[in-house]
C-alpha positions as semicolon CSV with decimal commas, in nm:
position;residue;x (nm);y (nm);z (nm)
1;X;26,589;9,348;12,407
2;X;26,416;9,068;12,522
3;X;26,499;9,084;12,923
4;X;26,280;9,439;12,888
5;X;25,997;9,221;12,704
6;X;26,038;8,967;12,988
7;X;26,047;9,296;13,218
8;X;25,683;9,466;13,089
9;X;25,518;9,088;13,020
10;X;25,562;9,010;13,420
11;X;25,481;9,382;13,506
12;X;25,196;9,312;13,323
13;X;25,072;9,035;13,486
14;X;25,091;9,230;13,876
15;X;25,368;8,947;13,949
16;X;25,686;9,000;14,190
17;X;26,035;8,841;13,996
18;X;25,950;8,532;14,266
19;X;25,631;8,499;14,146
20;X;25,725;8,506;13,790
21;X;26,002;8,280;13,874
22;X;25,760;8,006;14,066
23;X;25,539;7,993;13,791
24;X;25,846;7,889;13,534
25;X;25,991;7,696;13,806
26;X;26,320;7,898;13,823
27;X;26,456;8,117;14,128
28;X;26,350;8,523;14,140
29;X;26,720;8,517;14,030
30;X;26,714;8,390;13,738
31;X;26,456;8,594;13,627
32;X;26,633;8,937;13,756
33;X;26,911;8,818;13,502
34;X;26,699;8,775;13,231
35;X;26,513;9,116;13,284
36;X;26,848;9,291;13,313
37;X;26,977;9,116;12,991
38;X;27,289;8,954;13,175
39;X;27,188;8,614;13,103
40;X;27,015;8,528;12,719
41;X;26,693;8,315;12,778
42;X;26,753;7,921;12,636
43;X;26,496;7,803;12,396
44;X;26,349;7,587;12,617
45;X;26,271;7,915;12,843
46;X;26,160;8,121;12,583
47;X;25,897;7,834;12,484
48;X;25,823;7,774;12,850
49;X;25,696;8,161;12,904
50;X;25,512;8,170;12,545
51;X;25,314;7,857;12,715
52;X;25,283;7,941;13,084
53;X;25,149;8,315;12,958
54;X;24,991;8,272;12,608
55;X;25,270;8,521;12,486
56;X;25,332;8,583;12,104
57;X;25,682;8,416;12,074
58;X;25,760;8,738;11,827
59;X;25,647;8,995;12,058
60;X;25,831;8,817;12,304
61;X;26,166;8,813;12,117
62;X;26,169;9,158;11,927
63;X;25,827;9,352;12,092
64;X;25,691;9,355;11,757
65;X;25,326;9,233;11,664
66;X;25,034;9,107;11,951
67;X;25,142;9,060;12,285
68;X;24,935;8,724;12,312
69;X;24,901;8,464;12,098
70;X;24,524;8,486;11,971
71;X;24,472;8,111;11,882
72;X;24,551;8,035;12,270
73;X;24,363;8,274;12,415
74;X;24,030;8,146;12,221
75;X;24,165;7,806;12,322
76;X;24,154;7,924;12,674
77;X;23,830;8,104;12,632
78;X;23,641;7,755;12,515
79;X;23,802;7,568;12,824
80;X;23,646;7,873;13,069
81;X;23,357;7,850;12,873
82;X;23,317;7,449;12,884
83;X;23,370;7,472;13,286
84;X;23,133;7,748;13,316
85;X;22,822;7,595;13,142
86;X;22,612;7,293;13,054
87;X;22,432;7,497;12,835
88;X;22,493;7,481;12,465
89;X;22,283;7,744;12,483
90;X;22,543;7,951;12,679
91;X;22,862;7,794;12,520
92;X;22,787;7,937;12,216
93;X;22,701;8,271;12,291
94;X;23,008;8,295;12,498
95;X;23,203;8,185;12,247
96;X;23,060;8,395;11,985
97;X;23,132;8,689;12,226
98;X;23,500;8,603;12,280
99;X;23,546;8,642;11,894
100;X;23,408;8,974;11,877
101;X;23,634;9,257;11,791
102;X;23,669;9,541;12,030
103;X;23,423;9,778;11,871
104;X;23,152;9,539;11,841
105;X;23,231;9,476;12,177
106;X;23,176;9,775;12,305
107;X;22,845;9,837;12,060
108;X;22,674;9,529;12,247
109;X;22,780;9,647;12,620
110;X;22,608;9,967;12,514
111;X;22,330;9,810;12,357
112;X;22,297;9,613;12,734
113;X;22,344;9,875;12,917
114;X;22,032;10,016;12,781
115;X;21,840;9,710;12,738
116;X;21,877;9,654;13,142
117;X;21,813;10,069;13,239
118;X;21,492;10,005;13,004
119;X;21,417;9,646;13,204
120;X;21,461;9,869;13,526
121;X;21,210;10,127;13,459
122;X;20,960;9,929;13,336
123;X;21,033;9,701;13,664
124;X;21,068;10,043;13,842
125;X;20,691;10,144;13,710
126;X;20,505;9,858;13,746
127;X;20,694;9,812;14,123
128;X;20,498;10,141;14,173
129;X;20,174;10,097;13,977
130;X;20,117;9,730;14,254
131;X;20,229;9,975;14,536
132;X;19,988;10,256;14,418
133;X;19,709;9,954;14,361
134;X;19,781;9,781;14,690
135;X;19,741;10,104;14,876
136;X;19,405;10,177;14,687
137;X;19,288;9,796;14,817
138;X;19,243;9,966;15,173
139;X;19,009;10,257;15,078
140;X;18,798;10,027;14,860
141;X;18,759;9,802;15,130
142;X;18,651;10,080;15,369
143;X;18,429;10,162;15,109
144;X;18,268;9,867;15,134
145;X;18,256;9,785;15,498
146;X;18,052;10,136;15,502
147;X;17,765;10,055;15,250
């Protein structure tokens, strides 16, 4: 039913029934009525939580298909990204990264994770081969203070 769909979308979001409430600007109570299917949500409610929370209006009213809406969440993505960056540069890749699918997701964190452990360990070596050099600097200078 759709109270238990109102239920797991608020449990979901880490929000009390007040919280929930607040953000659709009705009482905690209402919302305890809705979760406990006493009351039937109006139209106008069931578009105002699809809004406030990006929901799928289907998953919403039968828990069937994507929890959120895809088109708004890339809509929401491109306003983050726009307030994040001045860089067209950035936009883009951003945005190219929000339209990735899971797996290719997790191929390119991989692929970074290695790229910065390699970045470290060169860092790492080089950190060493200017300590190793600096430390050398000493003895050659003795060296030359004795001849």
């Amino acid at each position: 039913m759709i109270g238990d769909n109102i239920r797991a979308l608020r449990e979901l979001k880490n929000m009390s029934r007040r919280e929930f409430g607040e953000a659709l600007y009705v009482s905690q109570d209402v919302i305890n009525n809705l979760e406990r299917n006493r009351v039937s949500p109006t139209e106008l409610m069931i578009k105002c939580i699809c809004d406030t929370f990006h929901v799928n209006r289907a998953w919403l009213e039968t828990g069937e298909g994507e929890l959120f809406d895809k088109s708004e969440q890339l809509d929401e993505t491109a306003k983050l990204i726009e307030s994040i960056s001045d860089s067209p540069a950035m936009r883009s890749l951003l945005a190219t990264w929000a339209q990735l699918s899971d797996e290719n997701k997790a191929v390119f964190k991989r692929f970074a994770a290695d790229y910065v452990d390699d970045y470290m360990r060169r860092k790492a070596e080089a950190d060493t081969a200017r300590t190793e050099a600096l430390l050398e600097e000493p003895e050659a200078d003795a060296d030359q203070k004795q001849a």
